[in-house]
C-alpha positions as CSV (number, residue, x, y, z in Angstrom):
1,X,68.1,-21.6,57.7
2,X,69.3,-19.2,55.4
3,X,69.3,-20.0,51.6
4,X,73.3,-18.9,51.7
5,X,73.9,-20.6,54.5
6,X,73.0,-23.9,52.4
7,X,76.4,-25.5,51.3
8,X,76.3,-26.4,47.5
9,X,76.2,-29.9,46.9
10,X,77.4,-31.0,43.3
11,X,76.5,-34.5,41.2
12,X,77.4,-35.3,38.0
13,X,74.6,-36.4,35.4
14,X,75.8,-38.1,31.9
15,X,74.6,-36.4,28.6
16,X,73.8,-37.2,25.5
17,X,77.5,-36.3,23.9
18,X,79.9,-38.7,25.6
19,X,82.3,-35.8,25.7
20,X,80.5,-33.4,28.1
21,X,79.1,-34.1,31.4
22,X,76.5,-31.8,33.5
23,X,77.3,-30.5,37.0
24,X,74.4,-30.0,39.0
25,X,73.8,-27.8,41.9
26,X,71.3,-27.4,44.5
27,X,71.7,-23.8,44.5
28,X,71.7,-21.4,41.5
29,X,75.2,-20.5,39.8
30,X,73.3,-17.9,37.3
31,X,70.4,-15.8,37.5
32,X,67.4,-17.9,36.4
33,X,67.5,-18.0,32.3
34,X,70.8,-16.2,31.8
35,X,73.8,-18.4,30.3
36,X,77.4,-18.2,29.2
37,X,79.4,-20.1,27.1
38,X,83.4,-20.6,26.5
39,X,85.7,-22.0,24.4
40,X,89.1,-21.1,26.5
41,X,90.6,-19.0,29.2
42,X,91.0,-16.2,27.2
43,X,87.4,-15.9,26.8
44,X,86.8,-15.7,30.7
45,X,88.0,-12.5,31.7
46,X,85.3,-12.3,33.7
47,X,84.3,-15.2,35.0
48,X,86.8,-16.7,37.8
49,X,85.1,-20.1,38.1
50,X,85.5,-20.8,34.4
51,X,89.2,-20.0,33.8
52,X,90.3,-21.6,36.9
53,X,88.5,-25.2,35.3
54,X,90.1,-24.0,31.7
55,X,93.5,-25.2,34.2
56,X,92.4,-28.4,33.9
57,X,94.5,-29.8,30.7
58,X,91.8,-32.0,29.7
59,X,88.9,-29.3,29.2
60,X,87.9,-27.8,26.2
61,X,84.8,-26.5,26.4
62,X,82.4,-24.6,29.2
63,X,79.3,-24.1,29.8
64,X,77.3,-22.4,32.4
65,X,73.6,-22.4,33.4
66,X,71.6,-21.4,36.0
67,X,72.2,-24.6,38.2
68,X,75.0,-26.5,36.1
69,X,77.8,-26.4,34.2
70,X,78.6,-28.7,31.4
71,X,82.2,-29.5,31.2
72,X,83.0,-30.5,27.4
73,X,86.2,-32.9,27.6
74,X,89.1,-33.9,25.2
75,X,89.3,-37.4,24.1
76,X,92.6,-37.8,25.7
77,X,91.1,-39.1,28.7
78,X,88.0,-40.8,30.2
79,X,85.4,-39.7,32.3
80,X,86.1,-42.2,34.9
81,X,89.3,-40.6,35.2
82,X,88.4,-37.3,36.1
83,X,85.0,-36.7,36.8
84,X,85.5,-37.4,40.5
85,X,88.1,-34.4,40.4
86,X,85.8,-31.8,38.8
87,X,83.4,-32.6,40.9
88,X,85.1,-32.1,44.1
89,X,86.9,-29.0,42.3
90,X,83.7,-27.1,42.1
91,X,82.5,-28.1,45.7
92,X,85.5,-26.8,47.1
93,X,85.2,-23.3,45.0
94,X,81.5,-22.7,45.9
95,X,81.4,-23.7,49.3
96,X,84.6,-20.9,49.9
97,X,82.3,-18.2,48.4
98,X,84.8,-18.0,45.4
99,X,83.3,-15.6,42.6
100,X,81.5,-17.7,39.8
101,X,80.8,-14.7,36.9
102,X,80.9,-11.2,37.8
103,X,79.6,-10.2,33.9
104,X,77.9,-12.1,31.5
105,X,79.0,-12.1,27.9
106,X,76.5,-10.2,25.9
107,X,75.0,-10.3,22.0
108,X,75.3,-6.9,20.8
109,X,71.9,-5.7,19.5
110,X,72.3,-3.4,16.4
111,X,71.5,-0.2,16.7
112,X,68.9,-1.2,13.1
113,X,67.6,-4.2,15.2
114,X,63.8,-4.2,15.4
115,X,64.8,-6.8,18.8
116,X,61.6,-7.1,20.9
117,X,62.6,-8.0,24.7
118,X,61.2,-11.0,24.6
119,X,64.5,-12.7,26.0
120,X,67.2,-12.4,27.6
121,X,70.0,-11.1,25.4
122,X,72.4,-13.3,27.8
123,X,70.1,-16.0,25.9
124,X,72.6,-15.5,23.4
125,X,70.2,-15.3,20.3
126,X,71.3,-13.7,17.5
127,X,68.6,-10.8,17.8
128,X,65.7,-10.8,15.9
129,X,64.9,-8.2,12.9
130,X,61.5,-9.2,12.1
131,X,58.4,-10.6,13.5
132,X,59.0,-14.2,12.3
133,X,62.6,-14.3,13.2
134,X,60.9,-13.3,17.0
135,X,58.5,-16.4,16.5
136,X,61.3,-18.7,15.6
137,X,63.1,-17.6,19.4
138,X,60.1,-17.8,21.4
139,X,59.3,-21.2,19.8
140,X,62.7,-21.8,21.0
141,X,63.2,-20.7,23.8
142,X,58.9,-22.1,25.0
143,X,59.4,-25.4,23.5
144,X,63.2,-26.2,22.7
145,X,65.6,-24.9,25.7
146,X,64.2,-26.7,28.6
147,X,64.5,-30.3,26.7
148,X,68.2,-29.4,25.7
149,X,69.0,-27.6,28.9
150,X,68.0,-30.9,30.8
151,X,70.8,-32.3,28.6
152,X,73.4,-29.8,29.7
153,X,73.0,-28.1,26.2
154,X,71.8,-25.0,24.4
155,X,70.5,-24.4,20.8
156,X,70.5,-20.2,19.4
157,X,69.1,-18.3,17.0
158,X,71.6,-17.2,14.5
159,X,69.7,-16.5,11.3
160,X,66.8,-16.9,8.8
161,X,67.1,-16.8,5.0
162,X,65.2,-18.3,2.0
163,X,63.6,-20.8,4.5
164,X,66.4,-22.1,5.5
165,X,66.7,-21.1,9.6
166,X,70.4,-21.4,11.4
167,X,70.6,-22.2,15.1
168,X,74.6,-22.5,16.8
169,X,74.8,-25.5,19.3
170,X,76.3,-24.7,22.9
171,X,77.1,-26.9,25.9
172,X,76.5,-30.9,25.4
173,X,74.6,-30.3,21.8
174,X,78.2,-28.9,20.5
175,X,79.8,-31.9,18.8
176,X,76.8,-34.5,20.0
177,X,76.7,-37.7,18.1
178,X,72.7,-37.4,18.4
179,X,72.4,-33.7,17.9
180,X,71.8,-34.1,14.6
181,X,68.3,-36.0,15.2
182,X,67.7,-33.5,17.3
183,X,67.5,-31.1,15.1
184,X,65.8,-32.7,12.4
185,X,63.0,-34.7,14.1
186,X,62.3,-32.4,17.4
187,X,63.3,-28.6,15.8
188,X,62.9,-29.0,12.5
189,X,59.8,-30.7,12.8
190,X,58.4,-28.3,15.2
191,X,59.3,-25.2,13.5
192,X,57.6,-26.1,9.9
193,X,54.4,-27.3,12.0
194,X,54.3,-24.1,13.5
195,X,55.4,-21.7,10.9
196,X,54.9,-23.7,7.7
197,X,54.8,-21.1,5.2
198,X,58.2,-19.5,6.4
199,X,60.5,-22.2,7.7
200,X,61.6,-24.8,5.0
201,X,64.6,-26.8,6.6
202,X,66.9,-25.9,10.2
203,X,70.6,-26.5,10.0
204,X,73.3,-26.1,12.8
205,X,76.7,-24.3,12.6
206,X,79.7,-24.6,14.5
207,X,80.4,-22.5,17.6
């Protein structure tokens, strides 16, 4: 049989945020690696798939991986509510051959960047301007992104000064109760080990 002729079969998985849940699919939504996230329907322009869940008055957040996307609810209503809904939602839309993204948003790279292609720049990494700053994103993207990503997350790049390095939280990790563990005993952690006479202490911002 052909791979296209496959239908797409979705289940839901629980994450470690009670407010997002990951859709899984059998079949890849994304090119293997690339990502996208979204914080309303203004943001997907061009990505069908996305504003058509943003019609859903209970969602707030989106995002989408190469086989799932984690659906980031408000606390207005339970799970149990809707989660058979979403699901079917996005089984219906796949299996019709419905467009998921036609383009990616994209980080700029400066035109001063020293980026090495190392990763994507769908990866959505802040890019690099020096050699440790290209350490720090391979150490995350080797050691970090599959863990998180198996939560229906993503942790970036955004910056490193005096020490201190600054990663954004995407997906599930956004808003998770036990993101901040995360970041102190598995990042944090693993980033002094690694690179102890350059990173001091990880913190998280807002996306």
């Amino acid at each position: 049989m052909n791979p296209q002729d496959i239908p797409y079969i979705i289940y839901a998985e629980e994450t470690p945020n009670p407010s997002s849940i990951k859709f899984v699919a059998n079949k890849l939504l994304l090119v293997s690696g690339a990502t996208a996230d979204y914080k309303s329907a203004a943001e997907a322009t061009d990505a069908p798939i996305v504003k058509e869940l943003f019609k859903f008055p209970f969602v707030k957040n989106i995002f989408v991986a190469a086989n799932f996307i984690t659906v980031t609810k408000h606390d207005s209503v339970e799970w149990e509510e809707i989660r058979d809904e979403i699901r079917v939602f996005l089984t219906d839309y796949l299996n019709k051959g419905n467009a998921i993204i036609n383009k990616l948003p994209q980080q700029a790279v400066p035109k001063d960047s020293n980026f090495k292609e190392t990763v994507s720049v769908n990866t959505q990494h802040v890019p690099p301007a020096n050699d440790i700053e290209n350490k720090i994103i391979e150490v995350l993207e080797q050691y970090i992104r599959p863990a998180v990503e198996s939560d229906g997350g993503m942790i970036t790049f955004k910056e490193l000064k005096d020490g201190v390095v600054t990663v954004q939280m995407r997906g599930s990790c956004s808003g998770c109760p036990s993101s901040t563990m995360t970041l102190k005993a598995g990042i944090e952690a693993l980033l002094k080990r690694l690179l102890p006479d350059h990173v001091k202490e990880v913190i998280s911002e807002a996306v």
